[in-house]
N, C-alpha and C positions, 0 to 999 in steps of 0.2 A: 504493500500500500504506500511506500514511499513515492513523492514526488521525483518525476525527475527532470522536471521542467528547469532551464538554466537561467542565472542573473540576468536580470535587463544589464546590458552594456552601459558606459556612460551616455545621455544623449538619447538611451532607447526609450520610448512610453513604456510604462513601469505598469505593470498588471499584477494582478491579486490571485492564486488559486489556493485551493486547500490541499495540502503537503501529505497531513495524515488526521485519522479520526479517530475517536474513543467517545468508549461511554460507562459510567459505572450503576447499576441497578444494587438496593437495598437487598439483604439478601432474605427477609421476611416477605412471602408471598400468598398473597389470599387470593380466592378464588371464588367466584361468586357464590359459593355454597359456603364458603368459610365465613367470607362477609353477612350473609345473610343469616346466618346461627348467630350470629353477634350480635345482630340487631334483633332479632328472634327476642333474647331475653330482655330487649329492654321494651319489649314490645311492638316494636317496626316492623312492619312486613312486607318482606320483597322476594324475591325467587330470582335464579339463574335465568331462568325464562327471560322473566320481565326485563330484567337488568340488558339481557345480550338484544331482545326484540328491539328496543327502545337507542338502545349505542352502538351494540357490537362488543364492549369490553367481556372478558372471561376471567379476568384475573389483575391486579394490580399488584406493587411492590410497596408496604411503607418503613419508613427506618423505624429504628427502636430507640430508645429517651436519650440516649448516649451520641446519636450521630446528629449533626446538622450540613445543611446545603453545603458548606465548603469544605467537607466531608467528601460529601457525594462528587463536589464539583472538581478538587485537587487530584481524586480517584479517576474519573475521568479524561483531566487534564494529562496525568502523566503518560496511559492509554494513547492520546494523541501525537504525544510526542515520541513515544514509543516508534510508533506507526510512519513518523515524518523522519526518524532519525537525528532529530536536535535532542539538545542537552537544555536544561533550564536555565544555563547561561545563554543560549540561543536564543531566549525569548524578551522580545524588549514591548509589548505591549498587553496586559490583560485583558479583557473584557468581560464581566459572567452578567449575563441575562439572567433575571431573579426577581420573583414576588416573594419572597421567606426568606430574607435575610438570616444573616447571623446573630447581626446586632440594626440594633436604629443606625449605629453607626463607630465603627469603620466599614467602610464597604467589606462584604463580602470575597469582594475579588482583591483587595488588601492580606484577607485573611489568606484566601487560596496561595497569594503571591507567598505569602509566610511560609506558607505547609508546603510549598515547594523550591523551596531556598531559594527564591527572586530576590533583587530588590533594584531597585531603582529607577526601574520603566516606571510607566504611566501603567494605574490600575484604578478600575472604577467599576459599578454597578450600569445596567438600563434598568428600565422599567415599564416594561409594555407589556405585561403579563403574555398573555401568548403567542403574541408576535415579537416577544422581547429577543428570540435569537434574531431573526431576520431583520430588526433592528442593530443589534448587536455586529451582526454582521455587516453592513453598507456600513456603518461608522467605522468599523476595523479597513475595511477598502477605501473608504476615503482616504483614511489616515495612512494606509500605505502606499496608494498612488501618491502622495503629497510627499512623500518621504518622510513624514514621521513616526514609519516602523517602518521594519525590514519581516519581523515574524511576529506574529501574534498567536495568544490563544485567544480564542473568543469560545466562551463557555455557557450550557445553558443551567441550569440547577436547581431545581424546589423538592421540599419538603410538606408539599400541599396537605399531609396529612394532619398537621399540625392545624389547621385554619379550618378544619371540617367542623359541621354541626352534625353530627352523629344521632337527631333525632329527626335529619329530616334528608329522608328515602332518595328524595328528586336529583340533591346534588354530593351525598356524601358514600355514592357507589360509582361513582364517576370519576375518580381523581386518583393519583398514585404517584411516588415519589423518583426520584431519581436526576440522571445526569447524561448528558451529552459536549461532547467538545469536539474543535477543528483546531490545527494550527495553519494559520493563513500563511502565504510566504510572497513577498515581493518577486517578478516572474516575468519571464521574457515573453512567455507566451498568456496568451488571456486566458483566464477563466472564470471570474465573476464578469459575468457579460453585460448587465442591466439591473439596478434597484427601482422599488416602487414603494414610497411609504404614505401610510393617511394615518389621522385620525380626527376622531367626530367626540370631544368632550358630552354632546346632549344626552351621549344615552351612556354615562355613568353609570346611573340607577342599575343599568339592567344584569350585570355582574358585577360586581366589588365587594370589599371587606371593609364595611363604615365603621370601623374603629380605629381609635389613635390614643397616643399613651400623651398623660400630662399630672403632673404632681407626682407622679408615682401610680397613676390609676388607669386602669384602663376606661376610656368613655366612646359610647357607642358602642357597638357591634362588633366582636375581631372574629368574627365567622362569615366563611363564603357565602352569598347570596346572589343567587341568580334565576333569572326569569327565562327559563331554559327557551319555548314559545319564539320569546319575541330574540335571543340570541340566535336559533338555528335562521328563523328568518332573511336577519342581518347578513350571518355567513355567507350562505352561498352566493348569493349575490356581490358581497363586497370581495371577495376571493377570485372569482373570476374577474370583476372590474383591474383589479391588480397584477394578475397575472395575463391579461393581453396588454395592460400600458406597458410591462416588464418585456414580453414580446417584441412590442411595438417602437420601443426605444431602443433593443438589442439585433430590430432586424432581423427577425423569428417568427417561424409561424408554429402553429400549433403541432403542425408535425414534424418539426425539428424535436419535439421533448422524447427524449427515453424514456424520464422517469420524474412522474410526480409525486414529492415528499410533504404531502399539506401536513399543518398541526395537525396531530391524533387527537381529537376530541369527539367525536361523533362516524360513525362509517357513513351514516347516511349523507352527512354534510360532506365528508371527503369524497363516495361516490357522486354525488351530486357536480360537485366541483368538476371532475374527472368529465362526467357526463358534457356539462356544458362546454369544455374546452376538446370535443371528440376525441377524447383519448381513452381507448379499453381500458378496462377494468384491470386488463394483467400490466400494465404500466403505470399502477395504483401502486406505492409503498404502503404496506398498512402493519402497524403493530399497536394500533390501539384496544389490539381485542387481547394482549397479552401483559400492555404496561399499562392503561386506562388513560387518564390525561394528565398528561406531567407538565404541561405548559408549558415553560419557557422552554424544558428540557426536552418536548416530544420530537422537533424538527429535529436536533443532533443525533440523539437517542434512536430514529427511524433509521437518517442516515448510516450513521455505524454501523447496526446490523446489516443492512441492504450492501455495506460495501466488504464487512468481511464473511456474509454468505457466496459472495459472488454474484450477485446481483449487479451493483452496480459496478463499474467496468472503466478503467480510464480511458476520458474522450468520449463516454455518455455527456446529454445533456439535462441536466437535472432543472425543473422547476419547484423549487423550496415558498412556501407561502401560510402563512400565517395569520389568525384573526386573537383579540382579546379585546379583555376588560379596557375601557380607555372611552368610547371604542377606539381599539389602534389595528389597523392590519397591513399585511402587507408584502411581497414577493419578491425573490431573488433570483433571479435565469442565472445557471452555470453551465463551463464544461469542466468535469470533473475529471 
């Protein structure tokens, strides 16, 4: 899985590809009959049925009291570099895409830097809940076309299990934790080909966690709330709007994609996606019927498996696209 795309020359336009990938999964695994015995006793009821008819998920991963995000995400991270062939001194820029920090603050990707003997790059957090990598991602390309990195990790990470309300069926069988990573590499040849970003602040309301700490207290809500309805809605529409302007600025049409990598949140939302932009079902990445919805971390966490099954193949072209909480969503055309 290493890269072996060569330096841009002096003088040469400076491109972005991804070198290598990784991902790390919690090693606690429920399975919709495990989840649903759990909720059994506190009185909730739900079924394997209903859970897989409704998403597709089968199974989720959550950590245990001991582990957090930059945990999962440092685990991850090393995975990628493994993969690329650099050393942690090779790395001069962080990035972890993350709703579940470690702290209010130092960022997360501070911590990472720590748990992997960095120091000195630039390291910071995004926050786009599930478009946070694909966010993550175009800010790490910017920064390395400009020449302000030469290697980056850009990381995705949550521990979503943490923020569930466990007494309510609709969104706390839907979610699982874990981690995905890239290291990007400055490249003679392209391969982040086109970014597309939005966001629509109005519909807040319809996913987020309305709590915030003050005095020492928690005030408001620090459990997920989502109005599933009016999110599926939104998705397939703004997912597709993203991925032909990402198209449409890369000089791509629909049948250039090998392979589409949407967040894992829904199968129905992702076939739908898939449907609209005419591409079969078998050019679908899908692992959210195995890891549930890891957010920030589903798009990396997809990729990695898809590239060390052999699926995905260097010099595919991969369409990566993501929606969240914000609203924020949004697409990344590559060749990989």
């Amino acid at each position: 899985m290493t890269s072996s795309s060569a330096s841009p020359a002096p003088g040469q336009p400076v491109h972005t590809r991804i070198a290598g990938t990784g991902s790390l999964l919690p090693p606690r695994r429920l399975t919709n009959a495990d989840l649903a015995a759990e909720l059994a006793a506190k009185g909730i009821e739900t079924s394997d049925e209903w859970i897989v008819e409704r998403t597709g998920i089968r199974a989720r991963h959550f950590v245990d009291a001991g582990t957090n995000a930059s945990d999962l995400a440092a685990g991850a991270a090393r995975h990628a570099m493994e993969a690329a062939g650099c050393q942690p001194s090779d790395i001069d820029l962080i990035i972890v895409a993350t709703s579940t920090p470690d702290m209010v603050f130092p960022s997360t990707a501070c911590i990472v830097q720590h748990k992997l003997g960095i120091a000195g790059c630039p390291a910071f957090d995004v926050q786009a809940v599930c478009s946070g990598f694909v966010y993550a991602l175009t800010v790490a390309d910017a920064m390395i076309r400009t020449g302000s990195a030469r290697r980056a990790l850009v990381i995705g990470a949550e521990v979503f299990s943490r923020i569930l309300d466990f007494n309510d069926r609709g969104t706390c069988v839907l979610f699982g934790d874990g981690a995905g990573a890239v290291v990007l590499e400055a490249s003679a040849t392209p391969g982040i080909l086109a970014t597309d970003l939005h966001a629509d602040g109005k519909h807040v309301g319809i996913l987020c966690v309305p709590g915030t700490v003050s005095g020492g207290q928690v005030l408001g809500d620090p459990l997920l709330k989502m109005d599933g309805q009016a999110v599926f809605k939104l998705a397939v529409g703004v997912l597709e709007q993203a991925a032909r302007a990402t198209l449409e600025k890369a000089g791509r049409t629909d049948a250039d994609i090998d392979w589409l990598i949407p967040h894992q949140a829904n199968i129905r939302i992702m076939q739908g996606t898939a449907k609209r932009l005419k591409l079969p079902l078998d050019k679908l990445i899908v692992t959210v019927d195995h890891h549930g919805n890891t957010s920030a971390a589903s798009i990396p966490l997809a990729l990695d498996e898809a590239v060390r099954s052999g699926r995905v193949q260097r010099g595919d072209t991969l369409m990566l696209e993501g929606v969240g909480g914000g609203f924020t969503w949004g697409a990344v055309l590559l060749d990989y």
